[in-house]
N, CA, C and O atoms as CSV, one atom per row, in Angstrom:
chain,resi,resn,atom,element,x,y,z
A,1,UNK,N,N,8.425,-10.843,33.557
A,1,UNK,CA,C,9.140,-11.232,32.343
A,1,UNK,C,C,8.165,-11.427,31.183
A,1,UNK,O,O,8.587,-11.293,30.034
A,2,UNK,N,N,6.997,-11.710,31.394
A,2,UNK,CA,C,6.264,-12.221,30.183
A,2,UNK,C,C,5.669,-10.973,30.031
A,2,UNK,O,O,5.625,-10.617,28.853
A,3,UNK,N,N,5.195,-10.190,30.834
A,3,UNK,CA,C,4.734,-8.767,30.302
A,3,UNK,C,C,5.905,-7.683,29.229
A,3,UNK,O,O,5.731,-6.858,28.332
A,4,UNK,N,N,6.693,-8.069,29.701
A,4,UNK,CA,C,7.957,-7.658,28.974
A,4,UNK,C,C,8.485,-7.841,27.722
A,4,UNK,O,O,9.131,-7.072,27.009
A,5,UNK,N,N,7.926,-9.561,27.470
A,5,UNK,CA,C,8.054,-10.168,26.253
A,5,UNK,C,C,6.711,-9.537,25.301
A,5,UNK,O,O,6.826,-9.333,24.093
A,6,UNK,N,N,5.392,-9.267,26.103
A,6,UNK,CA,C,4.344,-8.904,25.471
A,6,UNK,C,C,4.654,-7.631,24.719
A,6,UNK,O,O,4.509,-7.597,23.497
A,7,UNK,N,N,5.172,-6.339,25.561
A,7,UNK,CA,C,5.442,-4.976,25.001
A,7,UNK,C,C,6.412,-5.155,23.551
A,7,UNK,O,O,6.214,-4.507,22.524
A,8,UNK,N,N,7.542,-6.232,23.743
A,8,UNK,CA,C,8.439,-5.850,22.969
A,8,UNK,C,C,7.841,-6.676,21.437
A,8,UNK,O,O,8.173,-6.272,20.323
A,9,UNK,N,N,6.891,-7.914,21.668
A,9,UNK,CA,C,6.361,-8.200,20.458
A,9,UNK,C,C,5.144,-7.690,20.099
A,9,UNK,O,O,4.644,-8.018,19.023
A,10,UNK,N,N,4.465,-6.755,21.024
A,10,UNK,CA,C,2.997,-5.824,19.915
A,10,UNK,C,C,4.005,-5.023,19.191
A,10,UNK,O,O,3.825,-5.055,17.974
A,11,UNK,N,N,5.144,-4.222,19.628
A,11,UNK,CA,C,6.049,-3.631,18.836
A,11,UNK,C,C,6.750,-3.935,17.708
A,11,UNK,O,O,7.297,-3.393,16.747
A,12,UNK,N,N,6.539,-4.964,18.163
A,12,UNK,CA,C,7.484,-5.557,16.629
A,12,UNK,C,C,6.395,-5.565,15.687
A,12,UNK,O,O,6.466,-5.059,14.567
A,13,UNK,N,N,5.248,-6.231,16.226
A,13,UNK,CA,C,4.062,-6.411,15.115
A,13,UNK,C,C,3.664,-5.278,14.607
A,13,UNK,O,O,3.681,-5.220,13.377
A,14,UNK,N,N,3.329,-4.403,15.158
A,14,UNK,CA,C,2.944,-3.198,14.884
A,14,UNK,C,C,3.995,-2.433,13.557
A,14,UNK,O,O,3.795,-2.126,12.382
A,15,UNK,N,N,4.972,-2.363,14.347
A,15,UNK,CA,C,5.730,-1.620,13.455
A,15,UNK,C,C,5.886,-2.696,11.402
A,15,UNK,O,O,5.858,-2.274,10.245
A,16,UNK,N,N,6.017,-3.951,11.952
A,16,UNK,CA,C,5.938,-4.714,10.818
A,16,UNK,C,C,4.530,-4.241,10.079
A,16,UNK,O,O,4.578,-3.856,8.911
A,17,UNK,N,N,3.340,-4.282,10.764
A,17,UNK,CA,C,1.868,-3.700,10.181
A,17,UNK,C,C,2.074,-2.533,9.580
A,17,UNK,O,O,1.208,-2.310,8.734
A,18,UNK,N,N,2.962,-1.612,9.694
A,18,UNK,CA,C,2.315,0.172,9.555
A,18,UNK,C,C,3.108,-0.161,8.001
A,18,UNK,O,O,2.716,-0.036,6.841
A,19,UNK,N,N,4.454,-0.660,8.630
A,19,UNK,CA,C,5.191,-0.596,7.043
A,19,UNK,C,C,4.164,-1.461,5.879
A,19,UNK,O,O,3.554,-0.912,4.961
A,20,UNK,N,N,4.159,-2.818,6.163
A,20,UNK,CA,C,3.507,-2.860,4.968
A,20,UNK,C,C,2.190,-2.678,4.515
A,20,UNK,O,O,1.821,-2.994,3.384
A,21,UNK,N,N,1.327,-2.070,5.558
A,21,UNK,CA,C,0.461,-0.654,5.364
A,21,UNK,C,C,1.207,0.188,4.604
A,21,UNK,O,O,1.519,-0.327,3.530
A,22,UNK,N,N,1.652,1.413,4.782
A,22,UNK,CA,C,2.777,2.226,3.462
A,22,UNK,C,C,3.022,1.409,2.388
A,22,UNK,O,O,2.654,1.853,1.300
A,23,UNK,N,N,3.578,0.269,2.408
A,23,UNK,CA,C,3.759,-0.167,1.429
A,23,UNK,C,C,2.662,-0.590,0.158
A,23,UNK,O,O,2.750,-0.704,-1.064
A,24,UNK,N,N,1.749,-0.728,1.029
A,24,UNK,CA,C,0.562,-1.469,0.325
A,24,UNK,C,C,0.255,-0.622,-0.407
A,24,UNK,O,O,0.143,-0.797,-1.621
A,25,UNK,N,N,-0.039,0.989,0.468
A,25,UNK,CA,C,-0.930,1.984,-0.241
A,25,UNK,C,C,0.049,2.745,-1.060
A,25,UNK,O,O,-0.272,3.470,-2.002
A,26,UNK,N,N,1.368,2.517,-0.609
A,26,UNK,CA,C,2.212,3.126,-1.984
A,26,UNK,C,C,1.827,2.291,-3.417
A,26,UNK,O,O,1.190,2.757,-4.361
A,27,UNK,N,N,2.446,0.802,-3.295
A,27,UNK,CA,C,2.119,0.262,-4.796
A,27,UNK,C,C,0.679,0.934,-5.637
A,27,UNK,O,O,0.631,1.741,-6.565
A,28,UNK,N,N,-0.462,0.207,-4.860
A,28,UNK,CA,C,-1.517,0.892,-5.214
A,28,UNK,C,C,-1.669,2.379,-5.731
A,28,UNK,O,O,-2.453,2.543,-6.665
A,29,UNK,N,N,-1.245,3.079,-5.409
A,29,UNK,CA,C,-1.087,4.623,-5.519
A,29,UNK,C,C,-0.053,4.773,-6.875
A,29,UNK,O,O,-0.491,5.849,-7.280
A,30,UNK,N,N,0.526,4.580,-7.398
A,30,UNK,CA,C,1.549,3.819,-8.163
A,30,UNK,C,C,1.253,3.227,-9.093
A,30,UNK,O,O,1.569,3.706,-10.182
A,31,UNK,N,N,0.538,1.967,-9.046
A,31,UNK,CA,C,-0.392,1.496,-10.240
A,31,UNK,C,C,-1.817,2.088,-10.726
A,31,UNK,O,O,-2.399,1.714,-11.744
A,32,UNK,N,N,-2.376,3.275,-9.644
A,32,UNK,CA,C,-3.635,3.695,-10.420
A,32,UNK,C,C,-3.133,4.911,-10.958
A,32,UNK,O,O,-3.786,5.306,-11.924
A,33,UNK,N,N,-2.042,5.719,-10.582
A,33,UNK,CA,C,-1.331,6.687,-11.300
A,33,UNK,C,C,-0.917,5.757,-13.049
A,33,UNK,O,O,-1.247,6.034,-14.202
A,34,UNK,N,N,-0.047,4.583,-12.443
A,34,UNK,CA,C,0.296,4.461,-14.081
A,34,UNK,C,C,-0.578,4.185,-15.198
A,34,UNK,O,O,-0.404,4.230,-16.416
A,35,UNK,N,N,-1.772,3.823,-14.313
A,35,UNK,CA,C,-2.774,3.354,-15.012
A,35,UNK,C,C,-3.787,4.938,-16.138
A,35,UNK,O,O,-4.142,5.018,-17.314
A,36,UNK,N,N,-3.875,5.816,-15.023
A,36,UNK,CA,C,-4.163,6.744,-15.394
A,36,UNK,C,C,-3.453,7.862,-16.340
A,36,UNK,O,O,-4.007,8.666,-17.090
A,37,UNK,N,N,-1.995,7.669,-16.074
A,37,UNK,CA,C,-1.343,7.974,-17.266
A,37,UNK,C,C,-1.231,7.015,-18.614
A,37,UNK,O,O,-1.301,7.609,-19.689
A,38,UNK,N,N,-1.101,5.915,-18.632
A,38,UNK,CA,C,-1.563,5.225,-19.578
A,38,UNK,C,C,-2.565,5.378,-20.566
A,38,UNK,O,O,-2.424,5.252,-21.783
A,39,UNK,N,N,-3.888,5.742,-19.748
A,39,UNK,CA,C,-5.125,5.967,-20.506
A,39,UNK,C,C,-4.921,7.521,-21.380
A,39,UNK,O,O,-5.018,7.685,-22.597
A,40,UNK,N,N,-4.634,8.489,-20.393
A,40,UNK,CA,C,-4.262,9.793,-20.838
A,40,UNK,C,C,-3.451,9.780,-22.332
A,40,UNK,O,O,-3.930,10.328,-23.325
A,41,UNK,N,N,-1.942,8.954,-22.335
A,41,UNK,CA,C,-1.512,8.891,-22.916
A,41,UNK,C,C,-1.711,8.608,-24.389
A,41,UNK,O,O,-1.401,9.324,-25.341
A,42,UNK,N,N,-2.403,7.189,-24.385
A,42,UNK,CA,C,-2.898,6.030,-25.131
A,42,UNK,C,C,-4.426,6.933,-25.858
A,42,UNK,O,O,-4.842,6.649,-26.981
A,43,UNK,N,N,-4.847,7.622,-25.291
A,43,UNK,CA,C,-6.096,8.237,-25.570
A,43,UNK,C,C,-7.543,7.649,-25.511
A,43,UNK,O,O,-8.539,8.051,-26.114
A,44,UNK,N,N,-7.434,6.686,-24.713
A,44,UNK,CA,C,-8.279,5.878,-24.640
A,44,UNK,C,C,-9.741,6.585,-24.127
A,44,UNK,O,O,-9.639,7.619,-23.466
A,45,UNK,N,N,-10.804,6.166,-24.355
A,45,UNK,CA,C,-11.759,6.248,-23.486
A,45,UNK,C,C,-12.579,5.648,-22.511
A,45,UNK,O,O,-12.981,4.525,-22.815
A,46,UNK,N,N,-12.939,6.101,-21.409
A,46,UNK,CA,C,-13.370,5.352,-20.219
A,46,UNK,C,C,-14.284,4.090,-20.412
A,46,UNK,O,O,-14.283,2.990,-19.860
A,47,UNK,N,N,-14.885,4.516,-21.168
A,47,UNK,CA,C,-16.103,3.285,-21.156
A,47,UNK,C,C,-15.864,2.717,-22.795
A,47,UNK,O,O,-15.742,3.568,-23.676
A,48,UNK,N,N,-15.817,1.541,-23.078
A,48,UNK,CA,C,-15.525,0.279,-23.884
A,48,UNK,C,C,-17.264,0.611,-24.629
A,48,UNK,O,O,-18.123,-0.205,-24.295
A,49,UNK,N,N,-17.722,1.811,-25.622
A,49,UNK,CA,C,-18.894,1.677,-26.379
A,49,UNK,C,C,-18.835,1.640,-28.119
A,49,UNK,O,O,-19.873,1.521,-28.770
């Protein structure tokens, strides 16, 4: 029984980990895109001289 309980909660954990893994690297991915369109947009230049 307790081996049983073990399988079904690395599973749960796991699967809870991957998503907000994806999730993480979506936002991120997301904010350096908007970021980079921003600059594009705005016309900015990289370095503050």
């Amino acid at each position: 029984m307790d081996y049983q309980d073990f399988l079904n909660t690395v599973h749960r954990d796991l699967s809870l980990g991957f998503t907000f893994l994806f999730f993480s690297v979506t936002s991120t991915m997301l904010t350096f895109t908007a970021t980079i369109l921003l600059l594009v947009h705005l016309q900015k230049k990289w370095t503050a001289t």
